[in-house]
N, C-alpha and C positions, 0 to 999 in steps of 0.2 A: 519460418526463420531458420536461418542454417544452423548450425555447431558451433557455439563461440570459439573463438581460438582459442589455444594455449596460455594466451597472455592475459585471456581476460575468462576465464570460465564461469565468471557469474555473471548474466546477464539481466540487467532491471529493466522488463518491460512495465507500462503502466498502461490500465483500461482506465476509460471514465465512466464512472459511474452511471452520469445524465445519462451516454450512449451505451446500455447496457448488450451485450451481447454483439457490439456493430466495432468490428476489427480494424474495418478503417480509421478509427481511430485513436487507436493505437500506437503508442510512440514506445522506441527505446530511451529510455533518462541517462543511462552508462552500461560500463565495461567494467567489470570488478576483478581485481586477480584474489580475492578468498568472500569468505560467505560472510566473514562479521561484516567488511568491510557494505556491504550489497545488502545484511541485513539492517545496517546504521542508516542507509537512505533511504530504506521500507517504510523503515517509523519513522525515520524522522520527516518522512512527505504525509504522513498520515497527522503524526502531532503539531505539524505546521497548520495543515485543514481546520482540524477541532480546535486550537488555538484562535485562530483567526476566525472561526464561523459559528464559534459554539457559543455567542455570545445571549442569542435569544433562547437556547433549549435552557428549559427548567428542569427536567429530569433526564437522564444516562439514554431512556430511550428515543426521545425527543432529538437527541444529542447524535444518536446510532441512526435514525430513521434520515436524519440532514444529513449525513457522512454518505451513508448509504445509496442516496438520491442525487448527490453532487459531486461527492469526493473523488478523489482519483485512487485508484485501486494497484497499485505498484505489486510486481510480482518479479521472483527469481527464475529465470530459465538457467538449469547447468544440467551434470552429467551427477552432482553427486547428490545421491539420497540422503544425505543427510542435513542438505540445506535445502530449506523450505520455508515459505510466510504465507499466512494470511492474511491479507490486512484487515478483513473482516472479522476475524478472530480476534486480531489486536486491539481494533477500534470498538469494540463492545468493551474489550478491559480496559484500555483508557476512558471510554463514555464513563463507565464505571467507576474510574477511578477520580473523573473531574467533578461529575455530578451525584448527587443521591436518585434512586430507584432509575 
């Protein structure tokens, strides 16, 4: 992918989980001009996932192991180090925070 421009320096690519490692599919979701802005549709593609799919996990990991195997995995592409996400980081602490163990 190129250098975003100027007008949009954070760029939200997203992987799918199901297709783990396979680029082709692969989509840009937007164009962000600052990092809150690009880290608000991080989580909030992840807490819509768990919201909507976590309805059969009993526990946090049950909850992470579904996210992990289906969810869509959103990430920031920019120039500046100091905007960064996981989403796998974040979706363990949400599992966390929805279910017990």
């Amino acid at each position: 992918m190129s250098e975003p421009n100027s007008d949009s320096r954070y760029v939200v690519l997203v992987n799918e989980n199901s297709h783990y490692m396979d680029e082709s599919e692969r989509y840009e979701q937007g164009r962000y001009p600052d990092c809150a802005s690009a880290l608000a549709v991080c989580k909030r593609m992840v807490d819509d996932f768990l919201a909507a799919n976590g309805g059969g996990a009993k526990t946090a990991d049950e909850l992470f192991q579904f996210y992990t195997l289906f969810g869509e995995d959103p990430f920031i592409v920019t120039a500046d180090p100091e905007c960064a996400f996981s989403a796998w980081d974040y979706a363990r602490l949400r599992c966390a925070a929805i279910l017990p163990g």
